[in-house]
N, C-alpha and C positions, 0 to 999 in steps of 0.2 A: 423220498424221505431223506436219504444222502443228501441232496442239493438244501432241502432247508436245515440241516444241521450247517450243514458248510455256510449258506449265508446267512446265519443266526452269527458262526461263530465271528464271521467276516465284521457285521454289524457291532458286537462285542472290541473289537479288535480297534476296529476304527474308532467308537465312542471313548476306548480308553487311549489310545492316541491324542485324540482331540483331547481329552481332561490333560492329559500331561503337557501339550505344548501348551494350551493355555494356562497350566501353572507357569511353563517356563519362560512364557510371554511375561505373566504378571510378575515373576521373580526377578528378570531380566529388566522391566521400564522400574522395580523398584530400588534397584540397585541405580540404575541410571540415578533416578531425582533422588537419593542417597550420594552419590558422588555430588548432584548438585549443589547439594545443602553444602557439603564441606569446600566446593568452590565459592561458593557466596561466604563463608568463613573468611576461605585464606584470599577474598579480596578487601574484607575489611581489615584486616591486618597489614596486608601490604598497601591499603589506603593509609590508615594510620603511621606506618613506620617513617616517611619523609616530616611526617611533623614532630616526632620523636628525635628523628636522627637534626632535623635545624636548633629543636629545644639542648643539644648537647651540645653544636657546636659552639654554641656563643660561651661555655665554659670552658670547653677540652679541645679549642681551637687547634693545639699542637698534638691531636690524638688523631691526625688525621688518615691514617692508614686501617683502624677500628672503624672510624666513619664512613670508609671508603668502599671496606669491606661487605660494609649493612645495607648500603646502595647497591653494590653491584649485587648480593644476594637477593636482594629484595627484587631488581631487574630479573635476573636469572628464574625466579620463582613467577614472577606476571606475565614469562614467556612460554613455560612447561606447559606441553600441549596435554600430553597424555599420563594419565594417573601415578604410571613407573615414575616417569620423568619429576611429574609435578611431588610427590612423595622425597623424590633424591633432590630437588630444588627445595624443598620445605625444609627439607634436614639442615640443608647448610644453612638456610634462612636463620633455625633456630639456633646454630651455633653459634654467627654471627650475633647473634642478639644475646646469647648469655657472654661474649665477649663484650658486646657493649654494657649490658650492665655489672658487669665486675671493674670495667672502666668507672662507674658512676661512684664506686666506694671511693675515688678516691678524692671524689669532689664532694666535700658537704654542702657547700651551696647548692649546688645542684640538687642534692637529695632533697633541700629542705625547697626548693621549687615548688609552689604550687603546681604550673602549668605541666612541669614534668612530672611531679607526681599524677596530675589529673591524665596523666596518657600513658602511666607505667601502669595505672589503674584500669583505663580501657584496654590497654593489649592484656593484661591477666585474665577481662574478663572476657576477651575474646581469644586465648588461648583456651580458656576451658568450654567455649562452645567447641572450637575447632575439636577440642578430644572429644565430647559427645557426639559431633556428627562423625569422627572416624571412625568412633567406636558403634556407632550405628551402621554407618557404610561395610563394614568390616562383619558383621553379624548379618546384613542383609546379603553381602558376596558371600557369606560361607554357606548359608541356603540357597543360593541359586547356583553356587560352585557342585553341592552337595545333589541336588536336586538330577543336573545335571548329568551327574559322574554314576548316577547307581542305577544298576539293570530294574525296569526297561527303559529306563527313561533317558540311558543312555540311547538306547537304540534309535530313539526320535528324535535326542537332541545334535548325531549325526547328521542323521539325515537333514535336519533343516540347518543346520551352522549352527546352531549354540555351541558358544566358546566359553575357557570360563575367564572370569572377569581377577585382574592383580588386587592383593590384600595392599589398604593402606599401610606399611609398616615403618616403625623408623631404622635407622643403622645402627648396626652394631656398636659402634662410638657411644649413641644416644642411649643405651641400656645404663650404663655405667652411673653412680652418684655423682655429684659433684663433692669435689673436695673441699671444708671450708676450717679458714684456718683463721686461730683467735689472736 
């Protein structure tokens, strides 16, 4: 009688094992194609941003250290391998970029550009995917950080390497309003 308690509880043991890693399987591949989605974002933007940064020069020819800036950020960012990096590469990307356009106030031709306005128009509206897909990436890592981290599911996700995965976040700098003056 001993022995089939013992292997009732064994079989118990392992069924809920198995249910647990394979949440953490499926919480793990959804966090993946969640980081995906926000890679396929931030390469439309850093697609985008050389035809925005040529639409500037031909105005703000002598602003060339702003221009310079947006390039090299924008390189630095299509190189960032892993999500920390890509996260600290996207920061400066956007810093860069609210430098360029507080450059544009002080060109009114520029402003009144069709072509520029038709591509200040796509990077807004591909800034606000990028924040839906972070903000999705960033809810699906807090479930599978979470999932991970609490007994017993810690105990298996030991055992097989579940690690937990970095929050998209911006920097501290990026919390702050911007300043505007009339």
């Amino acid at each position: 009688m001993l022995i089939w308690i013992s292997l009732a509880a064994l079989v118990l043991l392992t069924i809920g094992a198995v249910v647990i890693y394979n949440r953490m399987v499926k919480l793990r591949i959804m966090t993946d194609q969640a980081w995906s989605d926000v890679d396929v974002q931030l390469k439309r933007r850093h697609d985008l941003i050389p035809n925005l940064v040529e639409t500037v020069k031909g105005y703000a020819s002598h602003e060339k250290s702003t221009l310079e800036e947006v390039v090299k950020a924008r390189n630095v960012a299509v190189t960032a391998v892993s999500p920390e990096d890509k996260a600290q590469a996207e920061n400066m990307l956007t810093r860069a970029l609210r430098q360029l356009f507080a450059l544009v106030e002080n060109y009114p031709d520029l402003k009144a550009n069709t072509n520029f306005l038709s591509l200040q128009e796509e990077l807004a509206k591909i800034e606000e995917a990028i924040q839906q897909a972070r903000r999705y990436y960033n809810a699906v890592t807090r479930d599978y950080n979470t999932t991970i981290s609490v007994f017993p599911n810690s105990l298996v996700a030991r055992q097989f390497n579940f690690i937990p995965k970095p929050f998209f976040q911006i920097e501290e700098g990026e919390r702050s309003v911007p300043r505007v003056e009339l």
